[in-house]
C-alpha positions as CSV (number, residue, x, y, z in Angstrom):
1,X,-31.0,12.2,-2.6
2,X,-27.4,12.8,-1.8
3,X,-26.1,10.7,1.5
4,X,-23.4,12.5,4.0
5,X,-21.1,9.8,4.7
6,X,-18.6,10.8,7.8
7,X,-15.6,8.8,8.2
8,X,-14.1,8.8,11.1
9,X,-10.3,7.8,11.3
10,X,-7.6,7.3,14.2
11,X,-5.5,9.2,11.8
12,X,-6.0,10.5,8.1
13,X,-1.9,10.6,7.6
14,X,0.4,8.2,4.8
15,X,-1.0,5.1,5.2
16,X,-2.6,2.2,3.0
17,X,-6.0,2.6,5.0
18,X,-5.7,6.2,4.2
19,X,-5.0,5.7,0.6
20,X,-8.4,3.6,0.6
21,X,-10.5,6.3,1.9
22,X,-8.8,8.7,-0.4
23,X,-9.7,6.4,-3.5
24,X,-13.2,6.1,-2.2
25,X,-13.8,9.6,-2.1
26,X,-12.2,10.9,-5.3
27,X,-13.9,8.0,-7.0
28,X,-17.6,7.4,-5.5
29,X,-20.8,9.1,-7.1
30,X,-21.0,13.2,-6.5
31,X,-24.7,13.1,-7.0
32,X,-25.0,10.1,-4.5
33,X,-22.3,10.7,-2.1
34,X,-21.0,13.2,-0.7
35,X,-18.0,13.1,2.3
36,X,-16.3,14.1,5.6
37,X,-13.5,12.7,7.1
38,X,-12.9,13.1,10.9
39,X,-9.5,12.6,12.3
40,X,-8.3,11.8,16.2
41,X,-5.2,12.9,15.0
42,X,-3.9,16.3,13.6
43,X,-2.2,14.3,11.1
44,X,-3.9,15.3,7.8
45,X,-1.7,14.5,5.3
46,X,-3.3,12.6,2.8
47,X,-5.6,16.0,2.1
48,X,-3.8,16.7,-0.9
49,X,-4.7,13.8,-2.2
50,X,-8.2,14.3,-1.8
51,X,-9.2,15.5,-6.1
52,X,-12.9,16.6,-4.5
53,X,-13.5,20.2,-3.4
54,X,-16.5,19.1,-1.8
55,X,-14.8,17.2,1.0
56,X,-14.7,18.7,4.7
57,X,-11.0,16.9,6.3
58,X,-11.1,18.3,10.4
59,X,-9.5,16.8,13.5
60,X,-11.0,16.7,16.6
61,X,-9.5,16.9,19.8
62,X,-10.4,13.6,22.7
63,X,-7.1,13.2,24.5
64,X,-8.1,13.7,28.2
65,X,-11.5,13.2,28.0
66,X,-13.4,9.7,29.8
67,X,-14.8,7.7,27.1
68,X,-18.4,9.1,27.3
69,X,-17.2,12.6,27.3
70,X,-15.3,11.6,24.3
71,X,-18.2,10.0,22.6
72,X,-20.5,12.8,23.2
73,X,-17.9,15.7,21.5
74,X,-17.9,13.3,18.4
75,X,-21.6,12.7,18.4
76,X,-22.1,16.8,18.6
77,X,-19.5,17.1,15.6
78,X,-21.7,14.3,13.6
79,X,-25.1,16.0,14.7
80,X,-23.3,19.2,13.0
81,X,-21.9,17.9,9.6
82,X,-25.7,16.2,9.2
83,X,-23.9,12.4,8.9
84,X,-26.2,10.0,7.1
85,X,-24.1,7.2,6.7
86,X,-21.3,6.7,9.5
87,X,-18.3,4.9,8.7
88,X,-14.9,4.0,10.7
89,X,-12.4,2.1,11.0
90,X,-9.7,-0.4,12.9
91,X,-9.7,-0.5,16.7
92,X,-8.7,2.8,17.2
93,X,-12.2,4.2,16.1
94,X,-14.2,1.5,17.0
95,X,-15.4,2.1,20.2
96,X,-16.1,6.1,20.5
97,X,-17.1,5.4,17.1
98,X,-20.1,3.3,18.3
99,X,-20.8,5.2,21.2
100,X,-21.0,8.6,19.1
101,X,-22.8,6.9,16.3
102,X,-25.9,6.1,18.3
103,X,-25.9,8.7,20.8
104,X,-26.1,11.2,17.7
105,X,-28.8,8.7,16.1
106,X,-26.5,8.0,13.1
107,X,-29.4,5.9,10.9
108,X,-26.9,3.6,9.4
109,X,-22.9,2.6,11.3
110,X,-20.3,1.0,8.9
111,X,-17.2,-0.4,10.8
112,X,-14.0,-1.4,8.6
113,X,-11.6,-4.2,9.7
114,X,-8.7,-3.6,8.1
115,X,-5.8,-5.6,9.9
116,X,-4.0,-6.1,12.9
117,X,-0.6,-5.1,14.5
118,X,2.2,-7.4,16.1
119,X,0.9,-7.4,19.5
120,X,-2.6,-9.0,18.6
121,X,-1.7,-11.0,15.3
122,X,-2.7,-13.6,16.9
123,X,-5.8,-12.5,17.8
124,X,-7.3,-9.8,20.6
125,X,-6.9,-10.2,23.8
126,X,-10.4,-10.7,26.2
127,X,-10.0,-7.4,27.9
128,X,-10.8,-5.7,23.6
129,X,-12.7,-9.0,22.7
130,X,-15.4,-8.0,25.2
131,X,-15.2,-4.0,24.4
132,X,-15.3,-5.3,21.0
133,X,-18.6,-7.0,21.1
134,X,-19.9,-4.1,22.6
135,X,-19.3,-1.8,20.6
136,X,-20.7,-4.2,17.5
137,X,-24.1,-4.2,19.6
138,X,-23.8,-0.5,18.1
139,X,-22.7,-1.5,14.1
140,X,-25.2,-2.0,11.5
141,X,-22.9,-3.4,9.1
142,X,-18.6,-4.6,9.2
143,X,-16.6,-4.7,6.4
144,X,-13.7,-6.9,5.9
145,X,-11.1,-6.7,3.3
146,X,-10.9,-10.7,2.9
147,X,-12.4,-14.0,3.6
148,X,-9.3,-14.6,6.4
149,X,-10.1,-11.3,8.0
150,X,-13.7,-11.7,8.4
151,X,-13.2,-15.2,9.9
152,X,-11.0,-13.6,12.5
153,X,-13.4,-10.6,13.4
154,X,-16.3,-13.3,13.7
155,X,-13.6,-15.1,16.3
156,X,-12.9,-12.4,18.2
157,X,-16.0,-10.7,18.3
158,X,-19.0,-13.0,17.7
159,X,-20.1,-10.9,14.7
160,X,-22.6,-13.3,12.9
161,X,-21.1,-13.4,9.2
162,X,-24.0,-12.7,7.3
163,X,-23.1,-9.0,9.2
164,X,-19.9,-9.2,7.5
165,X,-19.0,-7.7,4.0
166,X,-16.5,-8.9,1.9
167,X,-14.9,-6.2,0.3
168,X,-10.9,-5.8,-1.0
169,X,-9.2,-3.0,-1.6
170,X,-9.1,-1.8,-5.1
171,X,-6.0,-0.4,-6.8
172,X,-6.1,3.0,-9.2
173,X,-4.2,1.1,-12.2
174,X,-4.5,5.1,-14.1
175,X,-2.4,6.7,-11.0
176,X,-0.2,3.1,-11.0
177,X,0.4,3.4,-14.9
178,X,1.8,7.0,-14.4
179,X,4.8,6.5,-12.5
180,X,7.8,6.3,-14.6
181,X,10.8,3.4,-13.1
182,X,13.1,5.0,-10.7
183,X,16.0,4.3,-12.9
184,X,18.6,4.8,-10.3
185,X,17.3,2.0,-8.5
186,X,18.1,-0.7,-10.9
187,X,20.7,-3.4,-10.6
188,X,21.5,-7.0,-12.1
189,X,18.4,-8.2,-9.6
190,X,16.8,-5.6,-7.5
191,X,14.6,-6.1,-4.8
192,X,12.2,-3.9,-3.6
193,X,10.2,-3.5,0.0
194,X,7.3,-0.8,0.7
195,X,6.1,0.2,4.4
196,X,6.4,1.3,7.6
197,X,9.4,0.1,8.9
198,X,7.5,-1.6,12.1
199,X,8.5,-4.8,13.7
200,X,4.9,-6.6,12.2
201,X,6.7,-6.0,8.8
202,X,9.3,-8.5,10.0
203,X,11.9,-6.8,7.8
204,X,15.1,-8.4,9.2
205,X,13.9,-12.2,7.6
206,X,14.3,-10.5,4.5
207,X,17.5,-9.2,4.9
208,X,18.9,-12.0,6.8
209,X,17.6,-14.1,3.6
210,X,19.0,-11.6,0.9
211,X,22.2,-11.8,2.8
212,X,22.1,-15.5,2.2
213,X,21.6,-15.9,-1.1
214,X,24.2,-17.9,-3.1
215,X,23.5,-17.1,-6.1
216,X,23.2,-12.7,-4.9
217,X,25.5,-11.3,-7.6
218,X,28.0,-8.0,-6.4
219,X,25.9,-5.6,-7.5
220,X,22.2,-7.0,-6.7
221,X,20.4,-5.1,-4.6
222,X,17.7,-4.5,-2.2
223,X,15.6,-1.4,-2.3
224,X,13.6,-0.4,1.2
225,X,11.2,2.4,0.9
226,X,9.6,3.4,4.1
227,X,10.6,4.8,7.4
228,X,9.4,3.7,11.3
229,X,10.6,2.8,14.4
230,X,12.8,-0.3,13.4
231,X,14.6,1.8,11.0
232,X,17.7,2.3,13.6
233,X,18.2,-1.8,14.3
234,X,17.3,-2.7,10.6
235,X,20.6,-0.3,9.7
236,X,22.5,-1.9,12.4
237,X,21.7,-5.7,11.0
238,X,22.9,-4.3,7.7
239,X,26.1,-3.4,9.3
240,X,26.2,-6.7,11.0
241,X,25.3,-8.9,7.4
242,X,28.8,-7.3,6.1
243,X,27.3,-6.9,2.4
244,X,29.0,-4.4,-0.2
245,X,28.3,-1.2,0.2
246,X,24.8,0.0,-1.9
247,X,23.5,-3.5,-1.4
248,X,21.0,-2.7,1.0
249,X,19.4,0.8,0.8
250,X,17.2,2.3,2.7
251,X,15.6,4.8,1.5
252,X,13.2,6.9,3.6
253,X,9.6,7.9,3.2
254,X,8.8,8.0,-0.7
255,X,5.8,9.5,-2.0
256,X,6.7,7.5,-5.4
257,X,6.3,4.1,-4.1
258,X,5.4,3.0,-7.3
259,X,8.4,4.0,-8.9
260,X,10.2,2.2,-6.9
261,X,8.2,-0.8,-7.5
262,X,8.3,-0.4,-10.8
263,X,12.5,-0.6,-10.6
264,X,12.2,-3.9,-9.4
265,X,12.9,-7.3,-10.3
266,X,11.0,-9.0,-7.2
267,X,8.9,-7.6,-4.7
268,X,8.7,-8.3,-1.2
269,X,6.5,-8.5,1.7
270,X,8.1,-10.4,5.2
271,X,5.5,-9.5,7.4
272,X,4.2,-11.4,10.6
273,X,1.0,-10.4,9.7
274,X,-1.3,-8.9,7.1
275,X,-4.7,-8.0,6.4
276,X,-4.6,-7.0,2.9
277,X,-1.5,-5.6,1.4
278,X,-2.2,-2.9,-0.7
279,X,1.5,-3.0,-1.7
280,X,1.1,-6.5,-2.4
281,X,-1.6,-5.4,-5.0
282,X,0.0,-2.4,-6.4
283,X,3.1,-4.6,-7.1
284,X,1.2,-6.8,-9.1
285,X,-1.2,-4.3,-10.9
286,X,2.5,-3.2,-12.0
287,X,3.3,-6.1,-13.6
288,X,6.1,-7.0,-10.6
289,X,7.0,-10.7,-9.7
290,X,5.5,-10.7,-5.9
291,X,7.5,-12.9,-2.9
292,X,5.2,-12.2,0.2
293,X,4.9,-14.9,3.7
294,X,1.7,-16.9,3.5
295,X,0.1,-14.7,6.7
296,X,-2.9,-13.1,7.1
297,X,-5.1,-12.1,3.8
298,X,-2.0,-12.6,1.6
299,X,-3.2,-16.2,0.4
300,X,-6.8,-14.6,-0.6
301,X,-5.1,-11.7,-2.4
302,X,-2.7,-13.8,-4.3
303,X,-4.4,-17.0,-5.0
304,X,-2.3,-20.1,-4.9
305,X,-2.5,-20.1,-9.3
306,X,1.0,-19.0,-9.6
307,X,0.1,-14.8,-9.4
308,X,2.7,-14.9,-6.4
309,X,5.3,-17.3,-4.2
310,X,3.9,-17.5,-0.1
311,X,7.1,-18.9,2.3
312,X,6.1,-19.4,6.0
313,X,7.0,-16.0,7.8
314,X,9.7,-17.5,10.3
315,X,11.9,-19.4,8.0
316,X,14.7,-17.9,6.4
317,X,15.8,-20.6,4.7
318,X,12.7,-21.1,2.9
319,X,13.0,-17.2,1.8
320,X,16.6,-17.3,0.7
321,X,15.7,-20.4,-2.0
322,X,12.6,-18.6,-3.1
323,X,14.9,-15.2,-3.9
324,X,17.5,-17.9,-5.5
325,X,14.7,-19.1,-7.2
326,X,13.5,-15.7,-8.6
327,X,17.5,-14.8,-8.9
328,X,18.0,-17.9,-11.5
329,X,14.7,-17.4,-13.2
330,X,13.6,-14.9,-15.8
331,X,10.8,-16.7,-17.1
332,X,9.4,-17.1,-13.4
333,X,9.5,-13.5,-13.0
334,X,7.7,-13.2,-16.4
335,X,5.2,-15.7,-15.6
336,X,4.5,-14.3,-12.2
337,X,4.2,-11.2,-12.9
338,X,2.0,-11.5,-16.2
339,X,-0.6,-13.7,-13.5
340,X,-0.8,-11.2,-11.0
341,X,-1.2,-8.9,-13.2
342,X,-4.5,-10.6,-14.5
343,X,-5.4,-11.7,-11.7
344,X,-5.9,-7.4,-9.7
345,X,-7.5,-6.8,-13.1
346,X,-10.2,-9.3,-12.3
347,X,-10.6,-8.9,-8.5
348,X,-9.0,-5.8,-7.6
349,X,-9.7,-2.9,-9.5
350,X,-11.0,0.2,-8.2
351,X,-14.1,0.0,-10.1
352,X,-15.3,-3.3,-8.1
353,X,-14.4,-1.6,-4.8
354,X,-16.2,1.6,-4.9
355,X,-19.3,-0.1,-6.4
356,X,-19.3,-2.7,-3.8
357,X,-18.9,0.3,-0.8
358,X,-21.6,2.2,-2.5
359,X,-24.6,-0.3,-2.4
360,X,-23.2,-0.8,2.0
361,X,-23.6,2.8,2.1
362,X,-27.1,2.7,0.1
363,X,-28.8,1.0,3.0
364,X,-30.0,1.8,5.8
365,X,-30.5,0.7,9.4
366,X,-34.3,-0.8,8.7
367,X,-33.0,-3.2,6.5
């Protein structure tokens, strides 16, 4: 018997938790599974990445409405689509998500942590701790994306963790391996950024660091793919670091991330705070040395074997020596890379993920 799995997003536009969804659908069983993904937002544009003609993408419309109003138009939309398995994800969703799931009588509630933003890095504040634990009275199951995350969803929400799943993000290494180098990009020693340019990604530490380096030759480079709010001051602090001109370049929004990647000599993630990096991943799937801050999920996704380098997130000084480091260091790169490499083919492939996410779908709220 096929299952109707429904999930329900905050926003179905370019995003990593987007691109897991997407992966999940195109990859999961047809004869088991089958989808729908519901969007707060308009925003749909990760459809075309959706390779199933089977899936139903929609948004529907709360703005306005008082939260039970809002949780009843959902519920009537999953009554409609016949939703076996319900399943959404972050904040944004959780609560109307709940609500909706058992006023419909959704027989089995999935809820995905996937991270946090600047203003609760540090953990949620009481006022969404306590609208938090209510709306896990409602969720049959959570899933986390690493051990790090589902201690700080037990915090914050007094989620028993035998509730809790365990599941990372898997990588498409077929889609990865297709991307051919942006040539254009290279330089003597070019690094490379991915993301929304948002103040969690803590973007100026890395420039402030690149800046620094002694050993930065005339023509190295650093690469920043991406576009956000924080675009406007992070040009401004290039201005202000005085580097040659084509040092730093942003790029915009790329829809060839990998590419980019791929260009590289280092990769780098400064953020405050992250769940799981799915650029962190990708960059190692690709074979690309990986210089991340030791935050979040990074230390579960890149081990402490030597697959990647963790500096603390607030200390430039400690990220100018480790981009020295990986400046002077060819073999470092090599090494670094070739262990990240094996270490996504052993944890995160997409295989894994969709098998794990399958058997949390299989069950049902009895069990």
């Amino acid at each position: 018997m096929t299952r109707h799995v429904v999930h329900v997003l905050s926003s179905f536009d370019t995003g990593g938790l987007q691109q897991g969804v997407v992966n999940l659908v195109n990859h999961s069983d047809p004869a088991r599974f089958r989808h729908s993904i519901v969007s707060f937002s308009p925003a749909l544009g990760m459809r075309e990445r959706l390779r199933r003609d089977d899936v139903q993408v929609e948004s529907i419309a709360l703005g306005g409405l008082g939260r039970l109003a809002a949780a009843r138009r959902l519920a009537a939309r999953l009554r409609a689509l016949g939703c076996d398995v319900l399943h959404t994800r972050n904040r944004g969703t959780q609560l109307d998500g709940a609500l909706a799931g058992v006023i419909a009588r959704v027989p089995w509630r999935v809820h995905g942590y996937h991270g946090r933003d600047l203003g609760n890095a540090s953990g949620e504040r009481l006022a969404r701790r306590l609208v938090g634990r209510v709306a896990e009275w409602a969720h049959h199951r959570v899933i986390a994306l690493t051990p790090a995350m589902r201690e700080e969803y037990r915090r914050d929400y007094g989620v028993p963790a035998r509730k809790i799943a365990v599941i990372p993000n898997g990588v498409d290494l077929e889609r990865l391996n297709a991307f051919a180098p942006a040539e254009a990009l290279r330089s003597p020693f070019t690094v490379a950024t991915v993301g929304r340019l948002d103040a969690v990604k803590n973007l100026p530490l890395l420039l402030r660091a690149f800046a620094a380096m002694e050993n930065r030759g005339p023509e190295d480079r650093l690469v920043i793919a991406g576009d956000g709010p924080e675009r406007p001051r992070l040009e401004a602090l290039a201005t202000e670091l005085a580097l040659p001109e084509g040092a730093i370049r942003f790029l915009g929004e790329r829809k060839d991330a990998p590419a980019v990647m791929k260009a590289a000599d280092l990769y780098v993630q400064p953020s405050f705070y992250e769940g799981m990096s799915n650029t962190i991943v990708e960059a190692m799937a690709l074979g690309v040395p990986v210089l991340a801050t030791e935050v979040g999920g990074n230390a579960d996704v890149t081990g402490r074997e030597g697959a990647a380098r963790l500096v603390p997130s607030d200390d430039v000084a400690a990220m100018r020596m480790a981009l020295e480091a990986f400046r002077a260091d060819p073999e470092l790169r090599r090494e670094t890379a070739r262990r990240g490499r094996e270490r996504v083919e052993g944890r995160f492939t997409l295989e894994r993920m969709v098998t794990a996410y399958e058997a949390v779908w299989s069950r049902n709220g009895t069990e």
